[in-house]
N, C-alpha and C positions, 0 to 999 in steps of 0.2 A: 500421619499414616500414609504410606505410599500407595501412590494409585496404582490399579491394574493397567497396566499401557499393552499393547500388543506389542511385540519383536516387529521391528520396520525388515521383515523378510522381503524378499523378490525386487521386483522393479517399482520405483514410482514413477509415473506419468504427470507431466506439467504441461497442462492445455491454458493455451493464451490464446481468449479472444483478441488481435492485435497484435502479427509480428512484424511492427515498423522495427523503429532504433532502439526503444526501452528490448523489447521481448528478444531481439535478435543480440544485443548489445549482452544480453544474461547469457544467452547460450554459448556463444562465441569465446566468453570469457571463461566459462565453466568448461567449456572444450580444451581452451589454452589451460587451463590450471590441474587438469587433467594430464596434459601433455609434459605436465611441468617447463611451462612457459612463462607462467607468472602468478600472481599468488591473491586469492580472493579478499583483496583489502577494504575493508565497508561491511562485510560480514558480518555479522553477529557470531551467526551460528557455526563459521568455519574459523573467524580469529579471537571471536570474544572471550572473556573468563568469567567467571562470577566467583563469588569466596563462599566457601560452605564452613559452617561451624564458625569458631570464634577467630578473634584476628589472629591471636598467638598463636593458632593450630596451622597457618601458613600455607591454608587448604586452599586455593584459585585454581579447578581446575576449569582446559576450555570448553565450553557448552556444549560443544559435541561430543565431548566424553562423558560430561555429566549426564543427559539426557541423552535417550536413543532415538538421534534423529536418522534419517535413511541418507545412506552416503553418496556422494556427488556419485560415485561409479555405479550407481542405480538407478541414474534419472534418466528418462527418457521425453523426451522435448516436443512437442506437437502444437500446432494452433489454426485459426483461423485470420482469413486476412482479406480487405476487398480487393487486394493484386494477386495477381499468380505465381509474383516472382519468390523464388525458394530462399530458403535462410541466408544462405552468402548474398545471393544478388541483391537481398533488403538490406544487408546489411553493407554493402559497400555503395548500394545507394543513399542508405545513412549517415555515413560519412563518419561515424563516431569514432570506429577503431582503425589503427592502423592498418592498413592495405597488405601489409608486411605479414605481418600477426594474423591477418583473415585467411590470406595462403595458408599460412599451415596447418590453420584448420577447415581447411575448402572442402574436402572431404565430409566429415561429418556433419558441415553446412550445410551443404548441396541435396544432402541427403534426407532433410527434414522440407516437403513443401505443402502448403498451406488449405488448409480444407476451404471451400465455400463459404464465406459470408453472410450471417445472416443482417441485412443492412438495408438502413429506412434513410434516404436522404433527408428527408427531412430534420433530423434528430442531429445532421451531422453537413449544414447547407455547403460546407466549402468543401470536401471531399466527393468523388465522382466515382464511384466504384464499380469494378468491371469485373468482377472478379464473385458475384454473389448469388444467394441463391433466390427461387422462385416458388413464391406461394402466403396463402394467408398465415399469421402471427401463431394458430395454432399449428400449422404446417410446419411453417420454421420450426417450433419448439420440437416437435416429431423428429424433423430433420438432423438437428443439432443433438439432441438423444442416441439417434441413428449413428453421428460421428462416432458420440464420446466412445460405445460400445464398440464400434468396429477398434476403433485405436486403440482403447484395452485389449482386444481380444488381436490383435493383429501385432503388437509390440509387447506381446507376452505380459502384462502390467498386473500386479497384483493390487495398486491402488491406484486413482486419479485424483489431482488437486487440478482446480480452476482458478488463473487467478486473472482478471482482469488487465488487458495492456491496452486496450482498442484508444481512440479519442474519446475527448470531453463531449458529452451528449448536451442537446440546449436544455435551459433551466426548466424544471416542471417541478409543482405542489402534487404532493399524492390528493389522490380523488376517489371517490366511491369504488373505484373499481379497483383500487390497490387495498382496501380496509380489510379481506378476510379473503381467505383462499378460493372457496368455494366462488366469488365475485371475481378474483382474476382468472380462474379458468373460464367463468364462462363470458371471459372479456374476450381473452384466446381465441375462442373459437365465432365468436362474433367479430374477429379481427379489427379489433378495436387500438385505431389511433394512436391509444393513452398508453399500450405498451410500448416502452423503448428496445430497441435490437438488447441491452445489456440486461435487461429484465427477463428475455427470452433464455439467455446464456443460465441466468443466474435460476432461473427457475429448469434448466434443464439439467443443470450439476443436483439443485439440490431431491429433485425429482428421484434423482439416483443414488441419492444420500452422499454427494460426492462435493466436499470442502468448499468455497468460493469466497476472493477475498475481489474484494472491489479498487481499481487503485487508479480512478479517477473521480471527479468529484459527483457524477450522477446522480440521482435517485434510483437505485437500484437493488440494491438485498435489504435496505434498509427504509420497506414498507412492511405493513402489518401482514400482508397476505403470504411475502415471502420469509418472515419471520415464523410465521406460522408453518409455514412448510417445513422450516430448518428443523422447528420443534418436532412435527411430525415424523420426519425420517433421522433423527437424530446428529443432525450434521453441522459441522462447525461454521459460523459465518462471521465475517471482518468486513469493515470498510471503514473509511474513504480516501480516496485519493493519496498517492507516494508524497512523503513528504520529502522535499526536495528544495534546494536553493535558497531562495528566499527564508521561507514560510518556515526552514530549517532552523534558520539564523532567529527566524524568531522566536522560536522555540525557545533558543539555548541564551538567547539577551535576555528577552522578554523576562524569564522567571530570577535573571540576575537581579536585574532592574529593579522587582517586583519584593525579592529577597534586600535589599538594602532602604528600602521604601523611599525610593527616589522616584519622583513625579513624572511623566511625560504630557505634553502638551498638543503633542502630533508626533504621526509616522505617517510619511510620504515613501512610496516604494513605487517604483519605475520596471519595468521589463523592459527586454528585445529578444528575441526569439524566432529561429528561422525552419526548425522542422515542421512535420507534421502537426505538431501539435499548435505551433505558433500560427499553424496558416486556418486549423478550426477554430481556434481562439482568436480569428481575426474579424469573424461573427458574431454579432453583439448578442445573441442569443446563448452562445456556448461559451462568451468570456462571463454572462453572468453567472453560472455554474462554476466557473471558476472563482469568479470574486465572493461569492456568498461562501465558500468552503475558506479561503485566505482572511474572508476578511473577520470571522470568528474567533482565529484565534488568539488573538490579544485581547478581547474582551474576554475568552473563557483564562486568560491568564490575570490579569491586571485586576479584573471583578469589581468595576468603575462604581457597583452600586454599593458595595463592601466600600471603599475607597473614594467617595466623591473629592475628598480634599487631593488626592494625588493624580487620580484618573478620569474625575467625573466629566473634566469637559474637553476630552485627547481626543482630537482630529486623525481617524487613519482613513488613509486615501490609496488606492491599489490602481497600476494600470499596466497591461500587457500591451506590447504595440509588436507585430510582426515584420520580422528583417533577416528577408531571406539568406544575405551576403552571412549571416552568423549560422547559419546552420543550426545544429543540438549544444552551439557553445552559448549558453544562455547568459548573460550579461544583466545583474538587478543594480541597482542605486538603490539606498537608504535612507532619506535624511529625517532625525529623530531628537525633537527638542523636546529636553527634558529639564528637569528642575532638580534643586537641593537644598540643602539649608539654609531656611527664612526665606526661599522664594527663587534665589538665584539662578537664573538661567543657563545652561551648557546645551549643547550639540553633541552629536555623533553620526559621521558618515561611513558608510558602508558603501562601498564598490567591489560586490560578488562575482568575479568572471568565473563562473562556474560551469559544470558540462552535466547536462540534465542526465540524460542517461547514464553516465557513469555513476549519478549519485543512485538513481534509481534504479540499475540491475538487482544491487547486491538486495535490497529490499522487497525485489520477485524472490529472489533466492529465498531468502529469509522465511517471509511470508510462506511461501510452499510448503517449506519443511518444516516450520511451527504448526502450520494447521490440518498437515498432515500428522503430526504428532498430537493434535489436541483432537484428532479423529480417533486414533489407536488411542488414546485417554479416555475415551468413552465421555469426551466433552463436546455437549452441541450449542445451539445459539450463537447470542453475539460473545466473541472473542473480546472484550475491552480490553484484556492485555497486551495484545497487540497492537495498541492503537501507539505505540510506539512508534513504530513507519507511517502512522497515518495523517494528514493534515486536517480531516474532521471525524474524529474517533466514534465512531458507532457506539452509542450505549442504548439502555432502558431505557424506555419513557418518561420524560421527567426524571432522568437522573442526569446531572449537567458534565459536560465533558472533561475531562483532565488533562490539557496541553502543555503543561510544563514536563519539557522531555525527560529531567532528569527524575521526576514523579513516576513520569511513566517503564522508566528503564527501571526502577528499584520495583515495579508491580509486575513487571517483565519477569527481572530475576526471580520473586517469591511467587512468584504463579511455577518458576521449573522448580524452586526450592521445592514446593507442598507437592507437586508431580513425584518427585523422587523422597520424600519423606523426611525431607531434613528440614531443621530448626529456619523461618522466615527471620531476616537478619531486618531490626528497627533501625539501627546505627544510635540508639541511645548512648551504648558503652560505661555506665553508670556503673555495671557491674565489677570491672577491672579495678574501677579505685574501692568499691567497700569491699574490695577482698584484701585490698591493700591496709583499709582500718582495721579488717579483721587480723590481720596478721601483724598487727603493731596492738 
């Protein structure tokens, strides 16, 4: 049965807490591709396909046809940041795109700058921000309400999506005061500590019933208080963290590995990394935020307890080290000893020279316009189908997570299949040949 969706009418609004290189590095590109300058490769939703109906019906059309997502010439781009400097000057202090490519769209750069900050150093020790705003946690959340609403109403917007760009916040366990709504409001207003600046964002999007996808590795939408909220105003919610480089490649070995039942014995992985993000992560507090989000997912893939003969006693070791001379061109090493028949041991190295934010524009992109669509679906809560860009996929309580990417791209696809009312495709295919005995 097809769902009721709304018509993606008027404008949509993309508010990034965070326009370093990830958030400026999406719009710059979405400007250029606009311009037709070049062309949104990483996509999903601008180059993917999906098959609808059976294989011999030779139906793939691409996801943006099939589903009515809201089209680039819609979006209108805004965020927050603890600098003042406007979309181009982040982003050719970013250094990610061409200098070339940022001219020609200087213009519509220039023209997007940065609201106030709502920003707690402590949450974030190696950033020094100048650019922020002032007042207690429940002020903030006032404040940043205050934005969203002027920006809607100021950039003509018929909808807002939030989606997370800021840095990695240091590690914290939810506590009393994250368990039920009623208990983080009146944390809020008691300016209480234990709220982090991304908590503030995320409970002011859903305050207004307005989307938020989380895409670093925080505690953030993905406590009971703000879950409850989601529920309450009926609004879609995703998280964690852009999956990206590394944690990518694990994705797509990792369920190879897993699919042949070939053994591993360890996974050693290495960084370098020179932006912003490598220099918060150079904080042993915010790298462990990161390593508890990384270092899950081989265990949610491999299921060492399902598996002790092949996985039960795999060493994985993670470590970020910051180098500024590389910039957003992040550089990981791999090395993964694995096993085979009767025991024999093999290798595999991996040397990723990858560029963080190019992997990760396309999946703001993405994210935006999914859960802007899964808003007009009249779908709220946690999103797990989108845990497809995510490196620690947001579920229910006690339901365990799904990191084998190619799992989650086939729950991607039949989450828009049942959106638009057609057949969810198993890839059984049993069918083709007993038509064939039928027909002999």
């Amino acid at each position: 049965m097809k769902a009721q969706i709304k018509e993606a009418k008027g404008k949509l609004g993309i508010l990034m807490p965070g326009l370093g290189a990830v958030a400026t590095t999406m719009i710059a590109g979405v400007a250029a591709v606009k311009k037709g300058l070049s062309k949104p490769i990483g996509s999903l939703t601008q180059m993917g396909t999906l098959r609808v109906g059976k294989r011999t019906d030779n139906n793939e059309p691409k996801i943006k046809d099939f589903v009515p997502l809201a089209a680039l010439e819609d979006l209108v781009f805004g965020g927050w940041d603890v600098y003042a400097d406007n979309v181009y000057e982040a982003a050719m202090n970013a250094r990610v795109l061409d200098a070339n490519l940022l001219r020609d769209v200087r213009d519509e750069l220039q023209a997007i700058k940065p609201m106030r900050a709502a920003f707690d150093k402590n949450y974030v020790k190696n950033l020094t921000g100048t650019y922020v705003k002032e007042g207690t946690k429940h002020e903030l959340a006032l404040q940043v309400i205050e934005d969203i609403k002027n920006f809607k109403a100021n950039n003509n917007c018929d909808r807002i999506v939030l989606i997370w760009c800021g840095s990695t916040e240091i590690y914290m366990e939810p506590t009393e005061i994250h368990e039920t709504l009623a208990a983080f409001e009146q944390a809020l207003i008691e300016d209480d500590a234990r709220i982090a600046p991304s908590m503030i964002y995320a409970y002011a999007a859903l305050k207004l019933g307005i989307p938020f996808a989380n895409g670093a590795p925080n505690l953030t939408v993905d406590i009971p208080a703000l879950i409850e909220l989601a529920r309450e105003t009926n609004t879609p919610i995703a998280g964690k963290d852009f999956k990206t480089g590394q944690t990518l490649m694990k994705t797509i070995l990792g369920p190879g590995l897993s699919a042949r039942a070939l053994g591993v014995n360890g996974w050693f992985s290495d960084n370098i990394l020179g932006n912003r993000d490598g220099l918060v992560l150079d904080d042993p507090d915010n790298f462990k935020t990161k390593e508890v989000s990384k270092l899950g997912v081989l265990e949610d893939i491999f299921k060492p307890e399902l598996n002790p003969d092949l996985y039960g006693d795999m060493y994985h070791k993670i470590r970020i080290n910051y180098y500024p001379p590389h910039g957003d061109n992040k550089e990981s090493w791999d090395n993964i000893d694995i096993f085979g028949w009767l025991g024999y041991k093999m290798q595999i190295k991996i040397n990723f020279l990858c560029r963080d934010s190019i992997l990760a524009a396309p999946i703001v992109l993405d994210l935006a316009l999914f859960i802007d669509l899964a808003k007009r679906a009249n779908m709220s809560g946690i999103q797990e189908w989108l845990s497809f860009y995510l490196k620690s996929p947001q579920t229910l309580p006690g339901l365990p997570a799904e990191n084998d990417i190619f799992k989650q791209l086939i729950k991607l696809q039949n989450t828009l299949r049942h959106m638009m009312g057609e057949d969810l495709i198993t890839h059984l295919g049993l069918d083709y040949y007993e038509e064939q005995v039928e027909k002999a």
